[in-house]
C-alpha positions in Angstrom: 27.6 -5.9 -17.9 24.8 -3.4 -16.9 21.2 -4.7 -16.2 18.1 -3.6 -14.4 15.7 -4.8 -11.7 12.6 -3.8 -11.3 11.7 -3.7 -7.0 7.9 -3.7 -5.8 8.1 -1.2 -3.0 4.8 -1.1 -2.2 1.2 -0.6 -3.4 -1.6 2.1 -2.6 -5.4 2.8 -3.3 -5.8 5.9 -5.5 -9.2 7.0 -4.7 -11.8 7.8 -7.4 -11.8 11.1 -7.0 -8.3 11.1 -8.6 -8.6 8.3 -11.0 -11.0 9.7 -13.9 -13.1 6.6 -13.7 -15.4 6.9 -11.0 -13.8 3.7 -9.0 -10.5 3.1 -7.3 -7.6 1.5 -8.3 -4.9 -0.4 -6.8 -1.6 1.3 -8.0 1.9 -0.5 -7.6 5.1 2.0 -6.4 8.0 0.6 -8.9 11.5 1.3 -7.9 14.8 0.2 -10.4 18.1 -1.3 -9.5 20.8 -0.8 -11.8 23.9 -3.3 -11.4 26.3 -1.0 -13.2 30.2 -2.2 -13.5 31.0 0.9 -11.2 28.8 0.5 -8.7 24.5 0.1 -8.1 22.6 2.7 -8.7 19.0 2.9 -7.1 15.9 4.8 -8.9 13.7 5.5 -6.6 13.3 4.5 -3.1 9.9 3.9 -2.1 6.7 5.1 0.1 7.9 7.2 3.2 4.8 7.6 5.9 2.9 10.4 5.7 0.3 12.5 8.1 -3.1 10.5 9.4 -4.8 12.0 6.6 -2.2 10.8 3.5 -2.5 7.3 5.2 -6.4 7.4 4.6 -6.5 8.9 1.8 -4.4 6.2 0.2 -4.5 3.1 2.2 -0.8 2.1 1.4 1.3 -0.8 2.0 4.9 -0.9 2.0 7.1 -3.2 1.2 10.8 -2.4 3.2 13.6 -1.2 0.9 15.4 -3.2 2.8 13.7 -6.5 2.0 13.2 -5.7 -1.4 16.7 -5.3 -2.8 17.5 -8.4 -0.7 15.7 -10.0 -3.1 17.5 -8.9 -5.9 20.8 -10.3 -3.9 21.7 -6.3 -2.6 21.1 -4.4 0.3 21.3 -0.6 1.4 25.6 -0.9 2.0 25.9 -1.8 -1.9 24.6 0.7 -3.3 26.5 3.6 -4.6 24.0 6.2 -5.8 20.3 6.8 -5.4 18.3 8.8 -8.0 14.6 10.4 -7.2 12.9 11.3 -10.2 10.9 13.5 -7.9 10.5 14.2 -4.1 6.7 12.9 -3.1 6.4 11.1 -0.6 6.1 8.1 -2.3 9.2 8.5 -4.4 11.7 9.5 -1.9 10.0 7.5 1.3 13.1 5.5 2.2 15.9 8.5 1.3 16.1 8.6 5.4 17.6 4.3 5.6 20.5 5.4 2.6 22.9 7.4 4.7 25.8 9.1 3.3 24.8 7.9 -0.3 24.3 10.5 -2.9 21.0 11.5 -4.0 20.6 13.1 -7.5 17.8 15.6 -8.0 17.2 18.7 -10.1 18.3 21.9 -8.0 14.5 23.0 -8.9 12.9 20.2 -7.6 14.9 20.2 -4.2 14.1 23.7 -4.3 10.2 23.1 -4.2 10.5 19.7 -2.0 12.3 22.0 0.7 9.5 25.1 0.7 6.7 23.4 2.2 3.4 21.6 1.4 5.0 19.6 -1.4 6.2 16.4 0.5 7.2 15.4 3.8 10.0 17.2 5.5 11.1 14.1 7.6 11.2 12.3 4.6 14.0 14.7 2.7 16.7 16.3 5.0 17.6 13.3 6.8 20.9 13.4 9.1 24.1 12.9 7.0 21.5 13.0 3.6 23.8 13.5 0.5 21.8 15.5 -2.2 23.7 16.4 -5.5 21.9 19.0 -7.0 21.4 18.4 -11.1 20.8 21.9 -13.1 19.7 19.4 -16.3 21.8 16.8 -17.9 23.9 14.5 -16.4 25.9 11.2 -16.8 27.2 10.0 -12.9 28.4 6.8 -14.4 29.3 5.9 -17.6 26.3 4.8 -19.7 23.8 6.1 -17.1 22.1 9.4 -17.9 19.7 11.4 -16.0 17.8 13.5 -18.5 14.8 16.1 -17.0 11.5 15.4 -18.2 9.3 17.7 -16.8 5.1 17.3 -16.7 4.4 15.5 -13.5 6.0 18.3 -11.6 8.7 20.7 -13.1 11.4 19.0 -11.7 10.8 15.3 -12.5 14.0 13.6 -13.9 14.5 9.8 -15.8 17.4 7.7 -16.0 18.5 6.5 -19.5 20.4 3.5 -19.0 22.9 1.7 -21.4 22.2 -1.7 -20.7 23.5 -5.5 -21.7 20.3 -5.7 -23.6 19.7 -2.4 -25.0 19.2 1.1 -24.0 16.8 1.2 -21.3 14.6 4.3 -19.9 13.2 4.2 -16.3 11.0 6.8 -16.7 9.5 7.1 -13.0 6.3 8.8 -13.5 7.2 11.2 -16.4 4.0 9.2 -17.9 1.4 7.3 -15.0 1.2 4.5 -17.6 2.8 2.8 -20.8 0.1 3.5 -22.8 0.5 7.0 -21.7 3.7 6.7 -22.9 3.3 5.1 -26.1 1.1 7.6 -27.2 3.3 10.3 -27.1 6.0 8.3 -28.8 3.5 8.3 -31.6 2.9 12.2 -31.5 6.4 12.6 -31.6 6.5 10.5 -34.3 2.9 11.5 -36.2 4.8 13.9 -39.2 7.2 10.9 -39.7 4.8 8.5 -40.3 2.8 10.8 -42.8 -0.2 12.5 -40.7 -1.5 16.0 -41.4 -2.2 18.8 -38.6 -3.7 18.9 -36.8 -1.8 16.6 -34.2 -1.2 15.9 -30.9 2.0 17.6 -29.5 4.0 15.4 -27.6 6.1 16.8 -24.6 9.5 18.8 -25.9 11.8 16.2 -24.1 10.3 12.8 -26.2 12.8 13.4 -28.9 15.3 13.4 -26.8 14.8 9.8 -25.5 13.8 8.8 -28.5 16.5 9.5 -30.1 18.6 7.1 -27.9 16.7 4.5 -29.0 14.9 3.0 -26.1 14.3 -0.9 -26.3 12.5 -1.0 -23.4 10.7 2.0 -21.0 9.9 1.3 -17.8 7.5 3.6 -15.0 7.1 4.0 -11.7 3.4 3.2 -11.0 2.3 0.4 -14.1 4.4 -2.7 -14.4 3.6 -3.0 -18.1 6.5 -2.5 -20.3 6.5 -0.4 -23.3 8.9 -2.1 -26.2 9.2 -0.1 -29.8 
């Protein structure tokens, strides 16, 4: 049996200058825990520290990787692969505390990560860091696909996932919300359900996971769960 936990790893302040609404808003950093028959699989791995100035900017708090896959009854020794679906730093801020583990990313987005002003060094080359390079598609365990879905940044990935319950997508922050998300489901959709152009075009890759029939999507930075 495959499931998923969802893991708070921390919240941060996103000012107002970057939330299109004049105020701030408090902003959760969701990671995912997949209990896979061949091993656990972890999506994401939480808010690394950054400069004086990133620690201002967004006031975060952190919850330790650590303490929160103890609550889902695992710890760091368990789990067998660790997926970013991209490399700021807070994606990829406890890669350092996983070792040996293998890391998935796209070779593109490794690429940026290691060129400078993108996230924080410290943060990505750890000693003894495991990072398998992706050029697209992949499936590292049976049932588990990582599928590219760029638009955040051009190397931003999502794990499909094959689950007891359904196919579930943890989408990271391919959209910031569900909503986001649900409305390009419908542009993908919009022809289909008998609209005329002109209409929204929803990113390339939607088919894609759509077409594996998502019962639930989950993201990286809303806890709301988008269901078809």
């Amino acid at each position: 049996m495959t499931d998923v936990h969802r893991l708070l790893l921390g919240t941060f302040v996103r000012p107002a200058e970057e939330t299109g609404t004049g105020r701030p808003r408090v902003e959760g950093v969701y990671g995912y825990l997949v209990r896979h028959p061949d091993g656990l699989v972890l999506l994401d791995t939480g808010i690394g520290r950054g400069d004086e100035e990133t620690e201002q900017w967004y006031r975060p708090r952190r919850v330790a990787l650590p303490s929160a896959l103890a609550g889902v009854g695992a710890s760091l020794d368990d789990l067998a692969l660790v997926v970013n679906c991209h490399l700021h730093f807070d994606h990829c801020g406890g890669n350092p505390l996983v070792g040996a583990t293998p890391i998935l990313a796209q070779r593109a987005e490794l690429a940026v990560a290691r060129a400078g002003d993108y996230t924080f060094p410290e943060l990505l080359d750890h000693e003894g860091s495991n990072y398998q390079a992706l050029d697209g598609e992949a499936e590292p365990l049976p049932g588990v696909h990582v599928i590219p879905t760029p638009g955040h940044v051009d190397g931003h990935q999502s794990v499909v996932v094959a689950a007891s319950d359904g196919t579930v997508v943890l989408a990271g922050q391919s959209h910031d919300t569900a909503s986001a998300w649900s409305a390009d489901a419908l542009a993908a959709r919009a022809a289909e359900l008998g609209h005329s152009a002109p209409l929204p075009v929803a990113p390339p890759w939607m088919d894609r996971l759509l077409a594996l029939d998502p019962r639930r999507v989950v993201f990286a930075h809303d806890a709301a769960v988008w269901e078809p």
